[in-house]
N, C-alpha and C positions, 0 to 999 in steps of 0.2 A: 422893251427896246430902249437902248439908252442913245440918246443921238452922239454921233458922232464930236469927239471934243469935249465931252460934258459929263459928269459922276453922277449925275442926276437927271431924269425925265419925269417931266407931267404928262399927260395924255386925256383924254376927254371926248367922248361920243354922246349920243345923239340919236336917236332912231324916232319913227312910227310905223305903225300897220295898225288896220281896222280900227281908227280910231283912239286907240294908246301909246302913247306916245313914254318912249324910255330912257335911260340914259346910263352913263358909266365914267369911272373915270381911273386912272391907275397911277400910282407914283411909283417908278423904279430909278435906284441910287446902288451907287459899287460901295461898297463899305469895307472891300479888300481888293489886291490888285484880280482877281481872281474870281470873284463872289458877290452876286449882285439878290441884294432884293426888293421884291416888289408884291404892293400890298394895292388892293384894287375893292370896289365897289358898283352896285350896282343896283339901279330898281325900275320901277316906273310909275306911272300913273292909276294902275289895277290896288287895291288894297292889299295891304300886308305884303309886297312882291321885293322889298328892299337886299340885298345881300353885302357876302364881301368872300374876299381871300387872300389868303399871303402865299408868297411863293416864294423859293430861292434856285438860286441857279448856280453854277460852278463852272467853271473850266479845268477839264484836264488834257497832260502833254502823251498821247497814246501812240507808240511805238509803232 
């Protein structure tokens, strides 16, 4: 999500259950008028549970 007015978003969460507590976070920026990407993480408190992923996204004009 990019907010509104802006070529770029942070974003950042927060979780627990059962005593583990997680977390996340994501940067999404337009790098074309059209084409936005975003690359994000994530883990928590459990060993080895760390991640990530990038994503891309496009707009098209469908008839």
């Amino acid at each position: 999500m990019i907010v509104p007015d802006s070529t770029a978003s942070v974003s950042m969460n927060a979780s627990t259950y059962r005593g583990e507590q997680g977390f996340a976070g994501t940067v999404t920026a337009r790098v074309a008028p059209k084409l936005y990407l975003s690359e994000g993480f994530a883990g928590s408190t459990a060993r080895d549970s760390t991640g990530g992923r990038v994503g891309l996204a496009f707009g098209l004009m469908v008839w």
